[in-house]
C-alpha positions in Angstrom: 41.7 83.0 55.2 38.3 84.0 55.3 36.5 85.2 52.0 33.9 87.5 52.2 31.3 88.3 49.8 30.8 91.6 48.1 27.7 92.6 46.2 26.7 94.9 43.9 26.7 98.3 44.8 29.0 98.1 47.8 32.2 100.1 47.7 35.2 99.4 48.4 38.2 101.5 49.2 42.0 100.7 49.0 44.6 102.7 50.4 48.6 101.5 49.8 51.0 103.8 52.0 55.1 103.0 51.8 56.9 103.1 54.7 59.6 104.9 53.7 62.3 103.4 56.7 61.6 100.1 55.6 60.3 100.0 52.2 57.0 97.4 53.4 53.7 98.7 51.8 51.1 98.8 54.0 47.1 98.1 51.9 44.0 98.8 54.6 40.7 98.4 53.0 37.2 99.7 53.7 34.1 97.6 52.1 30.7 99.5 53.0 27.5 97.7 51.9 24.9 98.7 49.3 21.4 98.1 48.6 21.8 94.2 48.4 24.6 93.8 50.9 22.4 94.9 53.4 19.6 93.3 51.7 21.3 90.2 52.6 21.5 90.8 56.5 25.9 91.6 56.0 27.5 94.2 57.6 31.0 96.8 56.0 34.4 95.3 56.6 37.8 96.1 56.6 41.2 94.7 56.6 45.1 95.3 55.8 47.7 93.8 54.2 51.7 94.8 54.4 54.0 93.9 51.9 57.5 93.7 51.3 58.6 93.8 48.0 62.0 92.6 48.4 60.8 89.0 50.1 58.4 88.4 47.4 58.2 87.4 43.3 54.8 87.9 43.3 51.7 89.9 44.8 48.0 90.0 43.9 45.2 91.0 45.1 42.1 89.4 43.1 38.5 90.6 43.4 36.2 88.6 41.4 33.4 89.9 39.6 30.3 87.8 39.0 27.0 88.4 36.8 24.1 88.3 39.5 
């Protein structure tokens, strides 16, 4: 897995849909740079995620927040 840096001020947006025929979530997510993203020379991102809820205990998604 690659992990990618967000920065103060970008956004990011989370979408979870449910697939009602078979019961898998679906998570796609949008990260658009802000003032210091694109300070730093890095360009938006995006990615997805499904899920199924009966082949898993556990799910997380972390984002880690850190004092510039």
């Amino acid at each position: 897995m690659t992990w990618k840096t967000v920065y103060p001020g970008d956004t990011i947006r989370s979408t979870f849909t449910l697939d009602d025929s078979t019961g898998k979530w679906n998570d796609e997510w949008d990260v658009n740079r802000g003032q210091q993203g694109k300070a730093a020379g890095r360009g938006p991102f995006s990615g997805s995620l499904r899920f199924d809820p009966t082949t898993a205990s556990k799910f997380c998604i972390a984002f880690e927040a850190q004092k510039w």
